[in-house]
C-alpha positions as CSV (number, residue, x, y, z in Angstrom):
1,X,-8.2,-25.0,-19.7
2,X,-10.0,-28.3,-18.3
3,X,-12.3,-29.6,-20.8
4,X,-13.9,-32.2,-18.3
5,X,-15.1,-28.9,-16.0
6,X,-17.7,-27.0,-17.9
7,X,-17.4,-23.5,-16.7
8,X,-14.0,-23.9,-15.5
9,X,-11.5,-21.1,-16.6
10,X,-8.0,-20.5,-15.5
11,X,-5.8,-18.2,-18.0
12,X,-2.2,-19.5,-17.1
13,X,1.3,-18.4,-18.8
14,X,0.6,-19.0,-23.0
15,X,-3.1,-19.6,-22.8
16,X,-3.4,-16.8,-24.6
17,X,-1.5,-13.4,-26.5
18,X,0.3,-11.5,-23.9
19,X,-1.6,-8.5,-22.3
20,X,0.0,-5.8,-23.9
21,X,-1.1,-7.0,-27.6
22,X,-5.0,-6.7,-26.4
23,X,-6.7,-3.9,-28.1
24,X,-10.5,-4.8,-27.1
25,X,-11.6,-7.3,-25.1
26,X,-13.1,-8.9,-27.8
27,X,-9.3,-11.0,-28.6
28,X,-10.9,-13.3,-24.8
29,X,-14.5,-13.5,-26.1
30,X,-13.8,-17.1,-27.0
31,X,-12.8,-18.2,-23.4
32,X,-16.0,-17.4,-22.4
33,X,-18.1,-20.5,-23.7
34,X,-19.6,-19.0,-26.3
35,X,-21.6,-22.3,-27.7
36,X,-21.7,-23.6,-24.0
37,X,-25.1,-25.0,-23.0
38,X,-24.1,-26.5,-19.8
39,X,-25.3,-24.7,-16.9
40,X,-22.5,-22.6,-14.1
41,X,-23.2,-23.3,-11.1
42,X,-20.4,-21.9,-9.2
43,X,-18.2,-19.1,-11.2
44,X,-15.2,-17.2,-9.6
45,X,-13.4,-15.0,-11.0
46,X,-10.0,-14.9,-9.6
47,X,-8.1,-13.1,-12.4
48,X,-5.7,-9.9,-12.1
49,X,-2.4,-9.0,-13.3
50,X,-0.5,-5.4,-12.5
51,X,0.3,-2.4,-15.1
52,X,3.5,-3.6,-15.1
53,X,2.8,-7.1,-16.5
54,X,-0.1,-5.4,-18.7
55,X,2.2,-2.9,-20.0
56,X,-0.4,0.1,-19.6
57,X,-3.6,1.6,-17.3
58,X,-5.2,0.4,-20.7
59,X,-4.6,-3.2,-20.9
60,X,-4.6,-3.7,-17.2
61,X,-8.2,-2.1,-16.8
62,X,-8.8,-4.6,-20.0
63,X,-8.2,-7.4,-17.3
64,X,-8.8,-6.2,-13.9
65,X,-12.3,-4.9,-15.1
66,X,-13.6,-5.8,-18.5
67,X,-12.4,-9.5,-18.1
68,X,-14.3,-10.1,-15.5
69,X,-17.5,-8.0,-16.1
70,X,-18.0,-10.3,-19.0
71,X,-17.0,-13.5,-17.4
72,X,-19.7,-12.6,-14.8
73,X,-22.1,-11.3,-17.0
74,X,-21.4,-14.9,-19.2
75,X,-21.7,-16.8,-16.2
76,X,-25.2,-15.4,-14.8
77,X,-26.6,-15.5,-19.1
78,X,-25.4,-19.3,-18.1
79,X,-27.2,-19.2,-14.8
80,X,-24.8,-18.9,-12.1
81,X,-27.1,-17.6,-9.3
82,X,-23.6,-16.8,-6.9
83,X,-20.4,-14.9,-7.9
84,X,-17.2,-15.6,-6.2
85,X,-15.0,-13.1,-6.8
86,X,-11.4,-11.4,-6.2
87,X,-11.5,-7.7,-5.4
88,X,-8.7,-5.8,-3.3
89,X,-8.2,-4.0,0.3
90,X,-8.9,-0.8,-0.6
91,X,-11.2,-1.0,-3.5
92,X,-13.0,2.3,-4.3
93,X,-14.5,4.0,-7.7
94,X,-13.7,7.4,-6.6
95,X,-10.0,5.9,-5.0
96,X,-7.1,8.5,-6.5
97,X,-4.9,5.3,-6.2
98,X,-6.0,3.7,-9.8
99,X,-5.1,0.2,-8.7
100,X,-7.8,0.5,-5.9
101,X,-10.2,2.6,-8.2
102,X,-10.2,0.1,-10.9
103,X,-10.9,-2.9,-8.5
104,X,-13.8,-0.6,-6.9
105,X,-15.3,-0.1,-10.4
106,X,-15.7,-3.7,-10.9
107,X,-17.0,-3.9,-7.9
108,X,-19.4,-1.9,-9.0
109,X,-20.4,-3.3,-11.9
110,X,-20.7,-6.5,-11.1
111,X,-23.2,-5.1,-8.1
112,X,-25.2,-3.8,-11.5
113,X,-25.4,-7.4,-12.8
114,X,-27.7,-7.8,-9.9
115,X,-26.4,-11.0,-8.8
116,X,-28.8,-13.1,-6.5
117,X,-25.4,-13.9,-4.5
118,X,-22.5,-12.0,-5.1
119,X,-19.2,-12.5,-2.5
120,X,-16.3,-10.3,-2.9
121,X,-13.3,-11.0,-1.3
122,X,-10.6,-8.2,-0.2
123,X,-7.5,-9.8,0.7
124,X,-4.5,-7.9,1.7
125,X,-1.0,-8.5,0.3
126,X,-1.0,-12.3,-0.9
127,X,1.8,-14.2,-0.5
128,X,3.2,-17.6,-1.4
129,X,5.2,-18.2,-4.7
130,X,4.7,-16.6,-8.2
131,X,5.7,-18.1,-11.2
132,X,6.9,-14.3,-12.3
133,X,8.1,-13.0,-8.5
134,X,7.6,-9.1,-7.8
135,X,10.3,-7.2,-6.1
136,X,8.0,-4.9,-3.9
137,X,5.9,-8.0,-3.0
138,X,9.4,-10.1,-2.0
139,X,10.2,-6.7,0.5
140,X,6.3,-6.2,1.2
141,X,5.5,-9.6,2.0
142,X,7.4,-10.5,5.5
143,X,6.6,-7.0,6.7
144,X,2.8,-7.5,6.0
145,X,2.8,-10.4,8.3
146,X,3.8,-7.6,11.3
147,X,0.9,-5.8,10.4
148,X,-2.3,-6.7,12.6
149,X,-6.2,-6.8,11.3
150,X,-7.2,-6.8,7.7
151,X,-3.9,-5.5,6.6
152,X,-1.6,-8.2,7.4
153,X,-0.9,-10.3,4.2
154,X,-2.9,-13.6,3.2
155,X,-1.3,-16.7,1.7
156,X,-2.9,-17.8,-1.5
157,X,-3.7,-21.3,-0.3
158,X,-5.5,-19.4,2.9
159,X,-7.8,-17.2,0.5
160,X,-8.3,-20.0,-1.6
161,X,-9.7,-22.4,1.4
162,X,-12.0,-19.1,2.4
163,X,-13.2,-19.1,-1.2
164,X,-13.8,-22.8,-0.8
165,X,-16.1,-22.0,2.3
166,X,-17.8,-19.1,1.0
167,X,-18.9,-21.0,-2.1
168,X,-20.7,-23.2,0.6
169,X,-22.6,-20.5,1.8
170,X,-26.3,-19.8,0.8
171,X,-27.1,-16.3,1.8
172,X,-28.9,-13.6,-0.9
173,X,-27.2,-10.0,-1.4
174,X,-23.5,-9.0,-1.9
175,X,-21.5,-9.8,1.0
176,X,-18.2,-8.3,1.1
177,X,-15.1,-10.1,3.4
178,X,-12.3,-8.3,4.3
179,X,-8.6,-9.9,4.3
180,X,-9.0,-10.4,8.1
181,X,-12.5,-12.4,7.7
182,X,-10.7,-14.2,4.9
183,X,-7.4,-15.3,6.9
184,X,-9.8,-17.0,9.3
185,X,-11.8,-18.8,7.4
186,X,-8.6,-20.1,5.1
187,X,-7.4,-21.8,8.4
């Protein structure tokens, strides 16, 4: 956490119990600025992990959903008037894949929270380096970069310079951009 960046919230390797020890999502309440009065001008929610890292459906539902509902719904109580945040390609409620389902349901709820601005970005497979590398991701990854449109994979850097850009944007409404969108505007 950087103290000097009020609003600023990056969970990293021990900032917190491990995944699998969450019951509610109550045991992250306090990384939400509770007795914060400064204002959020700019929150993004960039947070995820996988249900193999999480250790059930459970706990990684706890993260990929519940985590950042509140985070938003902190952040607009704080009066953020535009949400940046990290969805997937694919996301959909009534998806039978649950990875894509649960990434359409928040979504969703953060299109409740009636956000003046809300941007959701899709990327594809990301690439680039993981502190903890993934085996499917390592044999995905070079054959994503084959794959044409808003399939082919995105480095992190690039969907983190298209964040950058988006933030710049004033526009009302939810826009949604797709990986392909994204890779051009990381460039």
């Amino acid at each position: 956490m950087n103290p000097r960046l009020p609003g600023y919230w990056r969970p990293h390797a021990g900032h917190w119990p491990s995944i699998p020890t969450w019951k509610t999502l109550s045991a992250t309440r306090r990384y939400f600025y509770p007795n914060s009065t400064a204002a959020w001008t700019l929150p993004t929610a960039a947070s995820g992990t996988t249900i193999k890292q999480a250790g059930s459906e459970q706990a990684f539902r706890a993260v990929d959903l519940d985590m950042v509902v509140a985070f938003a719904k902190r952040a607009r109580e704080m009066g953020a008037r535009h949400l940046i945040v990290v969805s997937a390609l694919g996301a959909d409620p009534k998806s039978s894949v649950f990875y894509n389902r649960v990434k359409g349901e928040m979504e969703q709820a953060l299109r409740a929270q009636d956000w003046p601005q809300l941007t959701i970005c899709r990327p594809s497979l990301l690439l680039g380096d993981r502190v903890e590398p993934r085996l499917a991701e390592k044999v995905a990854g070079p054959l994503s970069r084959l794959i044409p449109g808003k399939y082919h994979g995105i480095e992190a850097c690039q969907l983190a310079r298209a964040m950058w850009r988006l933030a710049l944007e004033e526009q009302d409404g939810v826009r949604v951009v797709e990986s392909d969108e994204l890779r051009k505007l990381g460039k």
